[in-house]
N, CA, C and O of each residue as an XYZ file, in Angstrom:
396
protein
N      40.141    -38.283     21.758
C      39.243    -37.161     21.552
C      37.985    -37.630     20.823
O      38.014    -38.423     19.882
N      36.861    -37.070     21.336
C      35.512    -37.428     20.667
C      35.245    -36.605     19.572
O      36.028    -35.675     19.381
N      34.294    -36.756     18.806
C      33.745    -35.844     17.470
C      33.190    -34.078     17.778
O      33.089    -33.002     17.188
N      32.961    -34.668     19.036
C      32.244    -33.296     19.148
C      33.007    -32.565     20.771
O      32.506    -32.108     21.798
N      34.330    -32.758     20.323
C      35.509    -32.025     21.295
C      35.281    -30.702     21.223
O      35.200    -30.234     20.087
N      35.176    -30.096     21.989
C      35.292    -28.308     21.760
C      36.532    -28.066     21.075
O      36.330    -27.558     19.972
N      37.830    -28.265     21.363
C      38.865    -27.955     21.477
C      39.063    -27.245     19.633
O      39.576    -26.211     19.206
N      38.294    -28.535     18.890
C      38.018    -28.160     17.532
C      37.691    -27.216     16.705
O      38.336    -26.910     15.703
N      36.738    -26.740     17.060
C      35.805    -25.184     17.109
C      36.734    -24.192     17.684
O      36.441    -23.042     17.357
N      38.033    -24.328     18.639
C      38.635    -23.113     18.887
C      39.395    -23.559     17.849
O      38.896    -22.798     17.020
N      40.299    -24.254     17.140
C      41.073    -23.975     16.273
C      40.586    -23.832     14.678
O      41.515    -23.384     14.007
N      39.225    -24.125     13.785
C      38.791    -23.523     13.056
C      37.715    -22.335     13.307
O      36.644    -22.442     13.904
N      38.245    -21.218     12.726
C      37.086    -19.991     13.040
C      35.925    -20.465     12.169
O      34.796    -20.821     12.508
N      36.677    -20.351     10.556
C      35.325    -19.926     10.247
C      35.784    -20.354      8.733
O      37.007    -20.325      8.603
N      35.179    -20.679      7.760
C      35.435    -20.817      6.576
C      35.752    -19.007      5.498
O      35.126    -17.985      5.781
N      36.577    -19.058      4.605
C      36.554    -18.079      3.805
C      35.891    -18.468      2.854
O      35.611    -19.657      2.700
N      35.472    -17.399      1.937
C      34.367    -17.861      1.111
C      34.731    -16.292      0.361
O      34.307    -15.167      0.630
N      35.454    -16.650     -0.418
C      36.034    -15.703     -1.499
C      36.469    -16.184     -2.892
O      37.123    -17.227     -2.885
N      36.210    -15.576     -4.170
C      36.176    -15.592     -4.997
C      37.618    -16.779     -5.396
O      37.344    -17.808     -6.013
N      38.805    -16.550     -5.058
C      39.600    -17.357     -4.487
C      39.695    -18.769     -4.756
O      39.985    -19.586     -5.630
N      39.159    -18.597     -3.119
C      38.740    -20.111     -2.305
C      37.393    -20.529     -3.268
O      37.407    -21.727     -3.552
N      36.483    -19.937     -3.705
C      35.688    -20.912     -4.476
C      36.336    -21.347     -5.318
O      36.120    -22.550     -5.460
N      37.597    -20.660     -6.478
C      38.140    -21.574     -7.334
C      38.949    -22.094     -6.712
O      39.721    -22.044     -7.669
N      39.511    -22.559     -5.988
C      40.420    -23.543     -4.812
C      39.090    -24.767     -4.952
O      39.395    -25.761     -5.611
N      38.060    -24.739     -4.530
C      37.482    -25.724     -4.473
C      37.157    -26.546     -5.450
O      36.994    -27.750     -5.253
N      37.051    -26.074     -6.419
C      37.188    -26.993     -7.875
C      38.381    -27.918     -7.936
O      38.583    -28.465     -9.020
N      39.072    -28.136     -7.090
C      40.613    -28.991     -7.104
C      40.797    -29.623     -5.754
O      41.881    -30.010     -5.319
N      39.366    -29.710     -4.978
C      38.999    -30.280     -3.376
C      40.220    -29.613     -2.743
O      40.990    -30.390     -2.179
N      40.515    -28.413     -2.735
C      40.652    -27.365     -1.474
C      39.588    -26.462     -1.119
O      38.795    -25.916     -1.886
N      39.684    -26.343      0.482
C      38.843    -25.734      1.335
C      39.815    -24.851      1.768
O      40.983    -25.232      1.845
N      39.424    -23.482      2.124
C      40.625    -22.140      3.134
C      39.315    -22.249      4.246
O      38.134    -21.988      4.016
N      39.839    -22.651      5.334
C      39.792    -21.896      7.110
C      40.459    -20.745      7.495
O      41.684    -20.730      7.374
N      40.028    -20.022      7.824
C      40.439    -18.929      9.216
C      40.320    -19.724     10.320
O      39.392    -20.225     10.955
N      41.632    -19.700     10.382
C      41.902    -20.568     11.720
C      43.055    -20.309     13.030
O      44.162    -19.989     12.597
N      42.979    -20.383     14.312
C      44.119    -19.772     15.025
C      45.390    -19.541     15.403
O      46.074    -20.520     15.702
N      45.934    -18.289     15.463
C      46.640    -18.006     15.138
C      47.629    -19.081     15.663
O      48.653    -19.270     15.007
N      47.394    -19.851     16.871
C      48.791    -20.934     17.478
C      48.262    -22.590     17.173
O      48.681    -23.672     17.582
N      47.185    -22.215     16.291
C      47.435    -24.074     15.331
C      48.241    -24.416     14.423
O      48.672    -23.887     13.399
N      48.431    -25.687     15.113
C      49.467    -26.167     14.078
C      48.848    -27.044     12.956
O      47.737    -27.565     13.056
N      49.733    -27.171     11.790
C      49.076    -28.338     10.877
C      48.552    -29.454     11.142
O      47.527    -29.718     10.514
N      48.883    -30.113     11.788
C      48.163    -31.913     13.080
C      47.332    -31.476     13.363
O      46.342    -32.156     13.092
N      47.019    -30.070     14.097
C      45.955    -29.797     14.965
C      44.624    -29.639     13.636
O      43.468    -30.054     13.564
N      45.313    -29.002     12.918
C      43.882    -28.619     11.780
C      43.576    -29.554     10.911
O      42.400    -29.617     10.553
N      44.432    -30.386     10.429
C      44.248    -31.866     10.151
C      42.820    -32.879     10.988
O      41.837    -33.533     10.641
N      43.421    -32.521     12.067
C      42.739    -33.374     13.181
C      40.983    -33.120     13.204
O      39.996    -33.821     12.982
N      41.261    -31.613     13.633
C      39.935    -30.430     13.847
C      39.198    -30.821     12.062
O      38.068    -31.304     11.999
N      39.751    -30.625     11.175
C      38.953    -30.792     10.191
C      38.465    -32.189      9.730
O      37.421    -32.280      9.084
N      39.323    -33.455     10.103
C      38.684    -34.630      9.957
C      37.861    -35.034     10.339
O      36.990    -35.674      9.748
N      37.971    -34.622     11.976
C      36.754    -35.180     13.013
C      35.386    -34.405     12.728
O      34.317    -35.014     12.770
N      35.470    -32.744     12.373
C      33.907    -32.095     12.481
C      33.453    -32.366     11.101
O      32.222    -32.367     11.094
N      34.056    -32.648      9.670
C      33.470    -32.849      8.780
C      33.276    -34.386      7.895
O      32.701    -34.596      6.827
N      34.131    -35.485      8.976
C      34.192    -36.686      8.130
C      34.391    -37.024      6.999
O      33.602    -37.628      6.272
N      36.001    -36.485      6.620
C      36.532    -36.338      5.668
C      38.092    -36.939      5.751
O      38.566    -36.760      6.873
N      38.611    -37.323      5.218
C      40.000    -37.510      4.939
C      41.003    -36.524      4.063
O      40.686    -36.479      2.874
N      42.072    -35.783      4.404
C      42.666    -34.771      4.197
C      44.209    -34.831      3.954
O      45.033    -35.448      4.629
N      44.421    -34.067      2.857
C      45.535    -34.974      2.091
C      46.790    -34.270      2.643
O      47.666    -34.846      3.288
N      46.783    -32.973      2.322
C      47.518    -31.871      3.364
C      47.038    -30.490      3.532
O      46.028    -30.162      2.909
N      47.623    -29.648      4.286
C      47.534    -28.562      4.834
C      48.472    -27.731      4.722
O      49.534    -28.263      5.043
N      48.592    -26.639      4.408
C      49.263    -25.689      3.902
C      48.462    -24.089      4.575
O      47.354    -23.590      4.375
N      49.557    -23.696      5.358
C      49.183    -22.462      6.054
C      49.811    -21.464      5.705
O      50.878    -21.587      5.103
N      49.063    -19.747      6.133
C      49.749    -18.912      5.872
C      49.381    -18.046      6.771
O      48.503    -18.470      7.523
N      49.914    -16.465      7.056
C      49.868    -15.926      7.613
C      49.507    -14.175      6.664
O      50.244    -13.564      5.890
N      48.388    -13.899      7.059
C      47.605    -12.255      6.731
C      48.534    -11.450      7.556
O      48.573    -11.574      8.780
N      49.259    -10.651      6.916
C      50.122     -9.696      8.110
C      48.470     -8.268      8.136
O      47.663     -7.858      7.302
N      48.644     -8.112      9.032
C      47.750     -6.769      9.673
C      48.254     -5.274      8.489
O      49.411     -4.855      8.524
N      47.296     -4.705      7.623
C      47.692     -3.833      7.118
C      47.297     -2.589      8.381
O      46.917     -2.778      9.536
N      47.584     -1.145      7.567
C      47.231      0.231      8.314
C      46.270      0.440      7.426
O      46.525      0.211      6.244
N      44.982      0.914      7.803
C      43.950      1.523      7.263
C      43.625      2.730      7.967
O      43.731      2.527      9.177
N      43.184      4.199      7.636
C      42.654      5.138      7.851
C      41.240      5.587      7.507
O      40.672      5.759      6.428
N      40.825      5.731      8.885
C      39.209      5.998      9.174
C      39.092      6.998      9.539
O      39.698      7.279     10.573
N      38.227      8.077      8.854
C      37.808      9.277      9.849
C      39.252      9.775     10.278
O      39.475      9.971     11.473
N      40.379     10.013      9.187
C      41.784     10.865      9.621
C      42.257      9.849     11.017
O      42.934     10.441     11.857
N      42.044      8.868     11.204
C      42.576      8.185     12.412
C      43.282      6.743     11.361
O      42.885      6.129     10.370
N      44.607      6.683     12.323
C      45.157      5.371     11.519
C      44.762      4.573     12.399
O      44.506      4.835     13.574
N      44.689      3.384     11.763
C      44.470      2.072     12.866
C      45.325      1.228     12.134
O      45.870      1.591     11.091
N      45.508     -0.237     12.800
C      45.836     -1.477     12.004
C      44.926     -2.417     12.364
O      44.276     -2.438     13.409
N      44.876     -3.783     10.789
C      44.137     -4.580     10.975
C      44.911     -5.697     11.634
O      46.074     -5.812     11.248
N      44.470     -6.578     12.594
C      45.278     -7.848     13.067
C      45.303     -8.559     11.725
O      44.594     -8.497     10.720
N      46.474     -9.322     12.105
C      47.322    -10.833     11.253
C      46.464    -11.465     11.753
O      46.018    -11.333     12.893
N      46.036    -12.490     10.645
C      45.406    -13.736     10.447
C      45.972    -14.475     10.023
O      46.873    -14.116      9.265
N      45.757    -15.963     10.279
C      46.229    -17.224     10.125
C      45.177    -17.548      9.454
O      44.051    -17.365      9.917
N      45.424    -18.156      8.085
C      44.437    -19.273      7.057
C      45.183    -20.451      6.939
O      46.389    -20.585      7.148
N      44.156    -21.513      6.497
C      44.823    -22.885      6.274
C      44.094    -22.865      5.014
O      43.055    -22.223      4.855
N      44.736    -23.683      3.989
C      44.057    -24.095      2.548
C      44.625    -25.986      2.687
O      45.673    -26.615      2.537
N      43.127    -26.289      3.073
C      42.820    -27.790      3.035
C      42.847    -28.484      2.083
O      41.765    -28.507      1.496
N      44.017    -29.392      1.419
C      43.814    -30.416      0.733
C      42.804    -31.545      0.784
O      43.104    -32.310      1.701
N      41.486    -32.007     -0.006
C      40.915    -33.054      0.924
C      42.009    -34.160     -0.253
O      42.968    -33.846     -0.959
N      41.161    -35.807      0.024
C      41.717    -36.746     -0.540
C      40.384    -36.732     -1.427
O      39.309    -36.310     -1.001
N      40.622    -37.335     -2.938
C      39.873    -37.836     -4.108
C      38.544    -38.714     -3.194
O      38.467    -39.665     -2.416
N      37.764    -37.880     -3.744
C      36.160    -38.288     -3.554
C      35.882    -37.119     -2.156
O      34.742    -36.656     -2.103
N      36.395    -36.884     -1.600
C      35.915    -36.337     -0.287
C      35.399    -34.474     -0.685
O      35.814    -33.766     -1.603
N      34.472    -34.170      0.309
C      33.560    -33.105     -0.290
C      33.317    -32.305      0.718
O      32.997    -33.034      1.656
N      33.276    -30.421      1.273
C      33.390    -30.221      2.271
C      32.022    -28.602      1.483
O      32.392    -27.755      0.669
N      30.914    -28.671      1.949
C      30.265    -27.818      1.284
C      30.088    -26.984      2.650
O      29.436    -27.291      3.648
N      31.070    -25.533      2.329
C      31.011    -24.641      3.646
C      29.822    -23.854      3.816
O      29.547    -23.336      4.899
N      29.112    -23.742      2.802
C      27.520    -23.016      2.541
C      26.711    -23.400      3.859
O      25.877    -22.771      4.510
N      27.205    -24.523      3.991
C      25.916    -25.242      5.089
C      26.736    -25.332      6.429
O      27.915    -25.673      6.342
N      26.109    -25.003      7.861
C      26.320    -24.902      9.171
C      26.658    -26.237      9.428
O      26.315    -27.081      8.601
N      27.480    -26.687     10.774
C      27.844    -27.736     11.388
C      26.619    -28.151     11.910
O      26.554    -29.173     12.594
């Protein structure tokens, strides 16, 4: 696989960027929103190659979908899949800035 595989971009959405995850990053963890049928290898992989980084582990979880009510109508929110990225000592992943 090359650096600039698509396949990558479908398995990280998007960075979180929550109060959180900024203190996660003080200890070189990063959280992805990432899809729902990646596996840990895969986001390992996806995150080494688009940011040129080395990654120590990966640790996933799963957002179950709550019920919220709008306008007297119930709905539910979909389950999300996050990953919280271990990097390795020295390595640096500043999500502020676009690929």
């Amino acid at each position: 696989m090359s650096t600039t595989d698509p396949r990558h971009y479908d398995v990280l959405l998007s960075p979180v960027v929550t109060e959180k995850a900024t203190a996660a990053s003080e200890h070189n963890k990063v959280v992805f929103k990432v899809a729902r049928t990646a596996t840990k290898p895969q986001i390992k992989e996806a995150v080494e190659k688009l940011f040129d980084v080395k990654v120590k582990s990966v640790n996933t979880l799963v957002r179950k979908g709550k019920v919220r009510i709008f306008k007297g109508r119930a709905g539910e929110l979909q389950d999300s899949k996050r990953a919280v990225v271990t990097l390795q000592e020295g390595h640096h992943i500043d999500v502020t800035t676009g690929l």
